[in-house]
TIKOLFI-49044 format. One line per 2 residues: number of its first residue (from 1); their letters; for each residue y, z, x of N, C-alpha, C, O. Coordinates in Angstrom, 3 decimals, always signed. Example, Ala and Ser with C-alpha at 12.3 -4.5 7.8 and 13.67 -1.06 7.14 Angstrom:
TIKOLFI-49044
1 = as = -5.690:+7.800:+13.190:-4.500:+7.800:+12.300:-3.300:+7.800:+13.200:-3.319:+8.465:+14.236 | -2.250:+7.080:+12.850:-1.060:+7.140:+13.670:+0.030:+7.870:+12.900:+1.138:+8.039:+13.409
//
This chain:
TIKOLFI-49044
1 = xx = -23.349:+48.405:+67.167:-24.734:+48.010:+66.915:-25.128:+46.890:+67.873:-24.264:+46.054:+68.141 | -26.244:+46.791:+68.375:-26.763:+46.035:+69.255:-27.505:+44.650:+67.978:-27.750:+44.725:+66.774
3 = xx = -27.648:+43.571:+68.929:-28.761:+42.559:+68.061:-29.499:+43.111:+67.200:-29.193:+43.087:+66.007 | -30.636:+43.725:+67.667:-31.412:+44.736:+66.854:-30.961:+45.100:+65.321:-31.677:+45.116:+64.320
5 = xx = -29.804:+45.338:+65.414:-29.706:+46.279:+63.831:-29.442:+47.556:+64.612:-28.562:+48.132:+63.973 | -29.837:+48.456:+65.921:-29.684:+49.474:+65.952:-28.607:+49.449:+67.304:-28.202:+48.644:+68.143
7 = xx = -28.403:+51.124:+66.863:-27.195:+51.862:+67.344:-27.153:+51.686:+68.908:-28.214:+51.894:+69.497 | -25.924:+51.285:+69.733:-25.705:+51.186:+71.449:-26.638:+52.276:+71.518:-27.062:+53.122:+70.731
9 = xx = -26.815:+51.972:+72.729:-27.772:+53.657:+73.934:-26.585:+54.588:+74.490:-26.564:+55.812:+74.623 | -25.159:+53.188:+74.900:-24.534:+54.232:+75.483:-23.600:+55.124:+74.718:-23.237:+56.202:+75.190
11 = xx = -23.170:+54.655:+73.442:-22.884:+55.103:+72.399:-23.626:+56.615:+71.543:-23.023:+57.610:+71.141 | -25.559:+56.213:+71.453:-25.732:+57.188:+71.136:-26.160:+58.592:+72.282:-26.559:+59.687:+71.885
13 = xx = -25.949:+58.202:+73.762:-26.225:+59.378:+74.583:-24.564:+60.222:+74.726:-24.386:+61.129:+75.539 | -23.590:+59.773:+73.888:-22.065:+59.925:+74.333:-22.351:+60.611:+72.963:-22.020:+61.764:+73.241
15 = xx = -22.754:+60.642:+71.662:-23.096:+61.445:+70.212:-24.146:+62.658:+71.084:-23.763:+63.828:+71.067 | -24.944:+62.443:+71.533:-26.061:+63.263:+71.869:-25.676:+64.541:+72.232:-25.947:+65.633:+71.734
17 = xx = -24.504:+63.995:+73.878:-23.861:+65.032:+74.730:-23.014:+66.037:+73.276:-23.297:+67.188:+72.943 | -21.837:+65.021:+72.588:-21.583:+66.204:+72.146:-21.796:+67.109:+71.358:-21.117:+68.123:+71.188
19 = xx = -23.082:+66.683:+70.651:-23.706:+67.676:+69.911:-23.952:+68.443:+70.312:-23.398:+69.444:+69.858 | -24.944:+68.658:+71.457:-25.122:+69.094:+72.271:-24.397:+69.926:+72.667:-24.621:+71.071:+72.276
21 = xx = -23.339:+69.706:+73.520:-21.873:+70.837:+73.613:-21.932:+71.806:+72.255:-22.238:+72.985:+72.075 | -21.501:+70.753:+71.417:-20.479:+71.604:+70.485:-21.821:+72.694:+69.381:-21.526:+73.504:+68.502
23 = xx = -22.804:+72.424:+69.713:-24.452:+73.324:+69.452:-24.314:+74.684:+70.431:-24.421:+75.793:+69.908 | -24.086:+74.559:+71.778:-24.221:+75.407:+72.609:-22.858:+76.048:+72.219:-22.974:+77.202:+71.807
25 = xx = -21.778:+75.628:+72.253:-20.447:+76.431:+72.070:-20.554:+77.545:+70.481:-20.629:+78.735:+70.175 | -20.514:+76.622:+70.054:-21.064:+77.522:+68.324:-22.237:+78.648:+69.212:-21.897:+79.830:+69.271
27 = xx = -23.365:+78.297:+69.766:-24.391:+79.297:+69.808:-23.353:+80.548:+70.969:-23.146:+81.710:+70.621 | -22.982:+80.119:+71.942:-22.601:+81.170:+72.832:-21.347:+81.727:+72.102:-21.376:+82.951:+72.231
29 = xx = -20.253:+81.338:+71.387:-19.406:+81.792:+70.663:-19.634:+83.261:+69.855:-19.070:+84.355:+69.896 | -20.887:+82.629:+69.020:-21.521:+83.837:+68.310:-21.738:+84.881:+69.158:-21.316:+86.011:+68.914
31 = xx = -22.509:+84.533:+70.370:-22.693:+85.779:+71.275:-21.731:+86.351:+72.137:-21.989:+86.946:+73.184 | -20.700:+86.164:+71.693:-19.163:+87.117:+71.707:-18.312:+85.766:+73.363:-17.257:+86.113:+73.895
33 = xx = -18.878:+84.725:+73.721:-18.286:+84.382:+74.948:-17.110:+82.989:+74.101:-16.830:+81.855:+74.490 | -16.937:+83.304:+73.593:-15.860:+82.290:+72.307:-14.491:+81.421:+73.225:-13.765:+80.476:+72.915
35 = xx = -14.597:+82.263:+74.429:-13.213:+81.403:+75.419:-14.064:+80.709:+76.069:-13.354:+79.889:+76.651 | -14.812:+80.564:+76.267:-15.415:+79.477:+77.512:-14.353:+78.056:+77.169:-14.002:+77.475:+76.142
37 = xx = -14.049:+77.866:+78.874:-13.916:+76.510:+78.528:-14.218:+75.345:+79.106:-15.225:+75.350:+79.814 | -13.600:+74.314:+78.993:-14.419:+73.001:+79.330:-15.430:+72.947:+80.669:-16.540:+72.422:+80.759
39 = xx = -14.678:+73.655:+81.646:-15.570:+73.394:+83.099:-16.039:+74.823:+83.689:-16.051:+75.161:+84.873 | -16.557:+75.835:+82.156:-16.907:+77.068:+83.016:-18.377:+76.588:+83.111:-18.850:+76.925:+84.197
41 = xx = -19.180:+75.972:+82.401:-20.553:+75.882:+82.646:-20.989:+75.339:+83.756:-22.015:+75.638:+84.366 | -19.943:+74.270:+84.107:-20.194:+74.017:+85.716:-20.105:+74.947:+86.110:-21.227:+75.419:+86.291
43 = xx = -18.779:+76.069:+86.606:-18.586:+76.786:+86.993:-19.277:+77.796:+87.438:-19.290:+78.211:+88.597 | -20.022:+78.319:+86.280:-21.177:+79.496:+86.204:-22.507:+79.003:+86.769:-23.248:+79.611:+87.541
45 = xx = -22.622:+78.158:+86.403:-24.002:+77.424:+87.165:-23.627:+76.948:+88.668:-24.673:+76.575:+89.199 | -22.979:+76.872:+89.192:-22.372:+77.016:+90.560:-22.504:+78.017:+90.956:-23.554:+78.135:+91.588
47 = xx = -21.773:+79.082:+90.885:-21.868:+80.226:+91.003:-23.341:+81.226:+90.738:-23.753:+82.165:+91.420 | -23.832:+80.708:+89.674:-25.264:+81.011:+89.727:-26.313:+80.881:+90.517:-27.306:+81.610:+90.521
49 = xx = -25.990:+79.431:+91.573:-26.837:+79.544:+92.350:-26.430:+80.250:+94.058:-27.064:+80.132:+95.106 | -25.306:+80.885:+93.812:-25.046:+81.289:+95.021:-23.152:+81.421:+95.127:-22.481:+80.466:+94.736
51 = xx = -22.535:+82.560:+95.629:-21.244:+82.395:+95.483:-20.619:+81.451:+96.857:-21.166:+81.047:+97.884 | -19.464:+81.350:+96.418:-19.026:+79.593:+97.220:-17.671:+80.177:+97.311:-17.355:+81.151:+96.628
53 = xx = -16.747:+79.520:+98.262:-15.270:+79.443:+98.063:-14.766:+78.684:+97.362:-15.510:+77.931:+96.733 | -13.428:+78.584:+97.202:-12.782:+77.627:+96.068:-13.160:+76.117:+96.848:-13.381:+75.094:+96.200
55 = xx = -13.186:+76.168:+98.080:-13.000:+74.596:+98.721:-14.833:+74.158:+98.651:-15.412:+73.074:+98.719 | -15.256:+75.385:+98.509:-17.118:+74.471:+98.011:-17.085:+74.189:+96.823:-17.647:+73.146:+96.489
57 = xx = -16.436:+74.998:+95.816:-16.484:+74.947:+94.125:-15.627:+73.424:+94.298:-16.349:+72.463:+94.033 | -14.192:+73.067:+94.703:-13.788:+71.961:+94.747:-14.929:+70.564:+94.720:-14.996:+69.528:+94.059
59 = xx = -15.571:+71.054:+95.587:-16.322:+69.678:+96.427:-17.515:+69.391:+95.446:-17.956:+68.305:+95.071 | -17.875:+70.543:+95.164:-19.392:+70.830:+94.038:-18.645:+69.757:+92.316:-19.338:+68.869:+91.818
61 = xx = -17.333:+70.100:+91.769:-16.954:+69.585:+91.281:-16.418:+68.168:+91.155:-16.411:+67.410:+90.184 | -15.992:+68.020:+92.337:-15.729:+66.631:+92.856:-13.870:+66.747:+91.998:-13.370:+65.905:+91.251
63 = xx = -13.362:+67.822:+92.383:-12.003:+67.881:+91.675:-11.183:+68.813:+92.607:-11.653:+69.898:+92.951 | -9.645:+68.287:+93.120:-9.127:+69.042:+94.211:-9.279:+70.399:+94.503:-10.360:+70.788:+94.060
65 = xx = -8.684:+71.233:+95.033:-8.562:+72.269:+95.578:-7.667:+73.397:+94.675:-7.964:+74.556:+94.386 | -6.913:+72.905:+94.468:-5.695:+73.133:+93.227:-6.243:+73.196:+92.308:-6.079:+74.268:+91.725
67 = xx = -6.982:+72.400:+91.764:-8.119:+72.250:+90.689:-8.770:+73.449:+90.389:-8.788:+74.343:+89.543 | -9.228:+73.143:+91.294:-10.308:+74.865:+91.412:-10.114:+75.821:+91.498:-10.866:+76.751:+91.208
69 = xx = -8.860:+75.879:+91.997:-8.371:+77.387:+91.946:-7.563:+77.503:+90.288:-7.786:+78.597:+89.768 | -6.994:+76.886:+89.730:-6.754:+77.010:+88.476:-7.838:+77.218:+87.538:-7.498:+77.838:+86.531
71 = xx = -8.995:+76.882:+87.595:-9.894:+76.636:+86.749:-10.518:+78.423:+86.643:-10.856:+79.091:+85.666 | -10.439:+78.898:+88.797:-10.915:+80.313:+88.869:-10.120:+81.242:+88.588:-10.537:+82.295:+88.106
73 = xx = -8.940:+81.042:+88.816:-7.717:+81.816:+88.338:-8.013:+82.186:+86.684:-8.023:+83.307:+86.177 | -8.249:+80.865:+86.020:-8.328:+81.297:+84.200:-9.582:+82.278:+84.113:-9.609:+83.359:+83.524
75 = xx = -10.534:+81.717:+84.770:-12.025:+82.621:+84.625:-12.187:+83.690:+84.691:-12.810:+84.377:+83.882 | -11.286:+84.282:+86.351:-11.069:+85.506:+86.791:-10.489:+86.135:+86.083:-10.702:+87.347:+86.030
77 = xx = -9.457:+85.466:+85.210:-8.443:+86.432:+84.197:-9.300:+87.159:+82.833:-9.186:+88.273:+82.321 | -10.156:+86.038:+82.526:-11.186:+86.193:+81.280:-12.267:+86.982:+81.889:-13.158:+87.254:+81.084
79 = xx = -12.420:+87.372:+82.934:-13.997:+88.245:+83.526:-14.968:+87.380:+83.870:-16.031:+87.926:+84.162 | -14.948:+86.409:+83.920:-16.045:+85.721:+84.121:-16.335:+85.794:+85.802:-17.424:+86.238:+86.168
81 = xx = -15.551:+85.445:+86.596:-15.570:+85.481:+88.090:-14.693:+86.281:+88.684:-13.609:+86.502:+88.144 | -15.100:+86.948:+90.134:-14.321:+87.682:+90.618:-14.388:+87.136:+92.402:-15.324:+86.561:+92.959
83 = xx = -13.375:+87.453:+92.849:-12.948:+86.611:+93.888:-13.468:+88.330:+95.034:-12.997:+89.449:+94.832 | -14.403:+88.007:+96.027:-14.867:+88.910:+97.132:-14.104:+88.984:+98.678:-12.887:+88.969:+98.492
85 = xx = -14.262:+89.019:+99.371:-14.004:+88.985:+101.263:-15.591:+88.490:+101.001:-16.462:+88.717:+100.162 | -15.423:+87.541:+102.426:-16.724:+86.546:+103.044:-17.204:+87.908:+103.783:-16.296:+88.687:+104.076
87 = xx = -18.292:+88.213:+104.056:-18.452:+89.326:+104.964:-18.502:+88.512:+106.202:-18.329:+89.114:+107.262 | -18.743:+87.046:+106.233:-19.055:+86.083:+107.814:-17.421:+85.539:+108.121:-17.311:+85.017:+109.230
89 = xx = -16.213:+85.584:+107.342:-15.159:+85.295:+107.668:-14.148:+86.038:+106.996:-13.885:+85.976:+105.795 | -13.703:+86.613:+107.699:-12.470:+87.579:+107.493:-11.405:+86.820:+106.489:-11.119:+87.373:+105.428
91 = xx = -10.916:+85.755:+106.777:-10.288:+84.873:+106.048:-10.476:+84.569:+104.870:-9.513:+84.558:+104.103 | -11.690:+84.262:+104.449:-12.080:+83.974:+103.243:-12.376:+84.522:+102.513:-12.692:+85.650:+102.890
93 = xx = -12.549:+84.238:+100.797:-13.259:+85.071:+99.980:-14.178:+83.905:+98.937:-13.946:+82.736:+98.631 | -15.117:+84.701:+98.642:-16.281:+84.116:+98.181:-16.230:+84.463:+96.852:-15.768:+85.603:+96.820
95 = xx = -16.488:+84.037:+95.624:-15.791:+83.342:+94.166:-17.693:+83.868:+94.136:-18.635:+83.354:+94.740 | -17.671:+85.127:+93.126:-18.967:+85.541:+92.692:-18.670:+85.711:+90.944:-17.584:+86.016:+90.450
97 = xx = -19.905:+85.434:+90.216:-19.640:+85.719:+88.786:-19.755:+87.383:+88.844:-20.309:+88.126:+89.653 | -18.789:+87.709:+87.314:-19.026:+89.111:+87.697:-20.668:+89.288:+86.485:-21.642:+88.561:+86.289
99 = xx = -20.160:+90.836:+85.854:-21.573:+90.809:+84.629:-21.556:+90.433:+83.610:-22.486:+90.183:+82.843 | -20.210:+90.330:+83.460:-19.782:+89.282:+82.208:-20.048:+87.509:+82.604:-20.246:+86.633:+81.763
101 = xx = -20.008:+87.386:+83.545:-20.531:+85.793:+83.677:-21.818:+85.436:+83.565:-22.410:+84.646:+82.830 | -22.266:+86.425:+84.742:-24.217:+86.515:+84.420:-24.632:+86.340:+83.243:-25.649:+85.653:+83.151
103 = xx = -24.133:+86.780:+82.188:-24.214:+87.457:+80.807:-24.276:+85.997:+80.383:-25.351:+85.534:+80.001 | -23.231:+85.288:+80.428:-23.147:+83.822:+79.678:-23.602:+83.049:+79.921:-24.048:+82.145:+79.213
105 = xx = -23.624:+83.259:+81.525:-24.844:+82.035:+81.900:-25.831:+81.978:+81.553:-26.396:+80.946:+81.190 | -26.548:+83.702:+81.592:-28.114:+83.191:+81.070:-28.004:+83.256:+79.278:-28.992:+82.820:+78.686
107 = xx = -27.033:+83.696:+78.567:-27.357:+82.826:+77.411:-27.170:+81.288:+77.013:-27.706:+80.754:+76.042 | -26.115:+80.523:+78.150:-26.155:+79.381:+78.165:-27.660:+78.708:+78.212:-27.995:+77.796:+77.456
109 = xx = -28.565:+79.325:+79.268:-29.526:+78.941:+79.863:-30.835:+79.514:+78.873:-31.944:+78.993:+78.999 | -30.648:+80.407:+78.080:-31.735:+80.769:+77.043:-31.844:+79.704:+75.889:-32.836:+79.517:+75.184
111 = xx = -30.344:+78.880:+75.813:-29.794:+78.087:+74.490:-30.695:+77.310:+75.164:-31.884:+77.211:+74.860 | -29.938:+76.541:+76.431:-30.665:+74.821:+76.960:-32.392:+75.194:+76.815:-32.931:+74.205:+76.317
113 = xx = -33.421:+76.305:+77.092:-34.785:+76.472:+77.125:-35.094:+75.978:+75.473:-35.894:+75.081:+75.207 | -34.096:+76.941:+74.158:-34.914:+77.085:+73.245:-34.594:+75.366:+72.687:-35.364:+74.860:+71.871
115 = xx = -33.600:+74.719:+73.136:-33.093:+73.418:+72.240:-33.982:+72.625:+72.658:-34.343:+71.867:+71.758 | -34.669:+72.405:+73.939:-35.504:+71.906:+74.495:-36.961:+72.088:+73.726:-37.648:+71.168:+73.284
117 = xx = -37.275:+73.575:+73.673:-38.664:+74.014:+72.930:-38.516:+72.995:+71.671:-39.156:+71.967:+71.450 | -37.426:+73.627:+70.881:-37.569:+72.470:+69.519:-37.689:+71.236:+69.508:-38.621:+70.853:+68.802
119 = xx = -36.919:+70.188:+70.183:-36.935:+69.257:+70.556:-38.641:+68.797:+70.858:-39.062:+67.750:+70.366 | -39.226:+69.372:+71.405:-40.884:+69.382:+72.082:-41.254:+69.630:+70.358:-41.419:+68.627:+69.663
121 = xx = -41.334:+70.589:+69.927:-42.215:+70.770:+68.148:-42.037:+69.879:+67.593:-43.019:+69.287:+67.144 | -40.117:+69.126:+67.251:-40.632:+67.884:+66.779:-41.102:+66.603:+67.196:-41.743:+65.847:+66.467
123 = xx = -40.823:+66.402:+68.205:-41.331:+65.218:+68.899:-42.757:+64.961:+69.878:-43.524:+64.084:+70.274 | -42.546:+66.054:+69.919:-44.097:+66.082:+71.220:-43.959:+65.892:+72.624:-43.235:+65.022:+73.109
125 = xx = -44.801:+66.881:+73.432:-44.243:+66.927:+74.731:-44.326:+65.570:+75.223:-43.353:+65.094:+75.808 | -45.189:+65.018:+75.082:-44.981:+63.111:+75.738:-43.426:+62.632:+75.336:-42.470:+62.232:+76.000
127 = xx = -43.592:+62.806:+74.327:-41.615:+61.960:+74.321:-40.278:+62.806:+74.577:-39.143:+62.331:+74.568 | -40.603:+64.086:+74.798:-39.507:+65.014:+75.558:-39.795:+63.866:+77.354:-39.093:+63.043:+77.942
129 = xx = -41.122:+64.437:+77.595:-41.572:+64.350:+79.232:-40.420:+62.656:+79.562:-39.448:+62.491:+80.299 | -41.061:+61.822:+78.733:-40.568:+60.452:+78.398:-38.874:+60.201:+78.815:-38.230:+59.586:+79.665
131 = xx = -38.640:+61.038:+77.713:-36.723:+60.991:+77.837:-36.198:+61.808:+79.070:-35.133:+61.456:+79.578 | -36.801:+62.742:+79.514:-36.210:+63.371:+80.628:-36.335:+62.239:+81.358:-35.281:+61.606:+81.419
133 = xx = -37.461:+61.650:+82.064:-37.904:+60.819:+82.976:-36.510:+59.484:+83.286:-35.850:+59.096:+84.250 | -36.636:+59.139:+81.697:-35.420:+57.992:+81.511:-34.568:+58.556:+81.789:-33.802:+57.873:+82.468
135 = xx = -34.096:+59.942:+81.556:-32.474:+60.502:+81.365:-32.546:+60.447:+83.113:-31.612:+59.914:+83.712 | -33.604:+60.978:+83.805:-33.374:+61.171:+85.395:-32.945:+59.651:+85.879:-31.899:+59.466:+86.501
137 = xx = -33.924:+58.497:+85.508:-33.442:+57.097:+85.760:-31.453:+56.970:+85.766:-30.624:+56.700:+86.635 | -31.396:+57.278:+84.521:-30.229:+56.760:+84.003:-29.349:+57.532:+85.021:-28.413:+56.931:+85.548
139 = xx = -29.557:+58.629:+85.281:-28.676:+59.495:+86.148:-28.537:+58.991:+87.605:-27.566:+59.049:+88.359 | -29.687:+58.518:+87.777:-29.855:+58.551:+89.529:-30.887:+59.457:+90.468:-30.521:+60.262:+91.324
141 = xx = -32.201:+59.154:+90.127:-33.121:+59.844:+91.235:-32.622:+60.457:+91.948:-32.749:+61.673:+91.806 | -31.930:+60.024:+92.898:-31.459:+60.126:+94.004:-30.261:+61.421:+94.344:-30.195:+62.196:+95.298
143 = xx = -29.171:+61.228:+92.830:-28.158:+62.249:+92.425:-28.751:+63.649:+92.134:-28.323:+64.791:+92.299 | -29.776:+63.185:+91.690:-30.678:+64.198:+90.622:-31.099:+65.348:+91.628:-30.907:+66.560:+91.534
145 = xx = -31.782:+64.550:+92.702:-32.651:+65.683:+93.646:-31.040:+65.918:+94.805:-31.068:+66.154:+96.013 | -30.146:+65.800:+94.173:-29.238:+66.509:+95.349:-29.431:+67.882:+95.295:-29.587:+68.361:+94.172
147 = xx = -29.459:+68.716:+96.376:-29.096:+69.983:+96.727:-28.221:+70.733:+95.354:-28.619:+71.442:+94.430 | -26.831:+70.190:+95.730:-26.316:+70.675:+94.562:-26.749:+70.458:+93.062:-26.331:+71.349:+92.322
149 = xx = -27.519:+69.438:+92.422:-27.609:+69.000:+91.362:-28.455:+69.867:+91.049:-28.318:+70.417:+89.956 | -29.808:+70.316:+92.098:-31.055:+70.936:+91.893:-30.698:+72.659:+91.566:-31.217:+73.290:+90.646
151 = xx = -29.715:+73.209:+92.531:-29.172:+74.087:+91.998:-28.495:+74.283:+90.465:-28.517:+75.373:+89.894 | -28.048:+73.386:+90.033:-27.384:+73.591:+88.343:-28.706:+73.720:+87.595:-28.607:+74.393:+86.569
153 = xx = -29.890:+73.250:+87.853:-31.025:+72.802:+86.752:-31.500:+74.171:+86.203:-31.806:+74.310:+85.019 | -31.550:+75.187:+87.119:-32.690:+76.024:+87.573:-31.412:+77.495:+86.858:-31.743:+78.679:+86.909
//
């Protein structure tokens, strides 16, 4: 508790997130995707905006190389991603969701629209508009309009 009488900020945006999570996991669960795990939503939303190699997925994550390939290795095993040939480099292969990923992503992405809609009925679009604005502050303008960041939103 702060002076106030009321609850930390950073305390209650750390309650927020995991409601949040654990709202979306319950909702996509139901809709049969029940293995997701911790870093497929990055994952899929990466991949959503375009397929990448493991060493862009690395960098996009900000987590080694090794990293990433374990993370695609589990995915690939579960259907979620499937590993291609680069058609621009013989060498490489390019890490695409298959239709089972598509599938989760956009119910991930139907969940984040409708939690949002509600959120707006009870509060009103001024104090949604409000908290995004702050949440962008708190994040970093700057982080926010990255390339990569702008790709996850959308």
């Amino acid at each position: 508790m702060t002076r106030s009488g009321k609850p930390d900020i950073g305390i209650l945006l750390l309650l927020a997130d995991q409601e949040f999570v654990r709202d979306l996991r319950e909702h996509i669960a139901a809709l049969g995707y029940a293995d997701q795990g911790r870093s497929d939503g990055f994952v899929l939303r990466t991949l959503g905006a375009g397929p990448t190699t493991i060493t862009g997925l690395a960098e996009r994550l900000e987590i080694t190389k090794q990293g990433a390939a374990q993370i695609v290795d589990d995915m690939e095993r579960r259907g979620y991603v499937e590993r291609r040939p680069d058609p621009t480099d013989a060498r490489a292969r390019l890490l695409h969701l298959t239709a089972q990923g598509t599938a989760a992503l956009s119910a991930a992405r139907r969940f984040h629209q409708a939690y949002e809609r509600r959120l707006r009925k009870r509060f009103g679009d001024e104090a949604i508009d409000t908290l995004r604005d702050v949440l962008t502050h708190m994040a970093g303008e700057a982080q926010v309009s990255t390339p990569h960041f702008r790709a996850l939103m959308f």
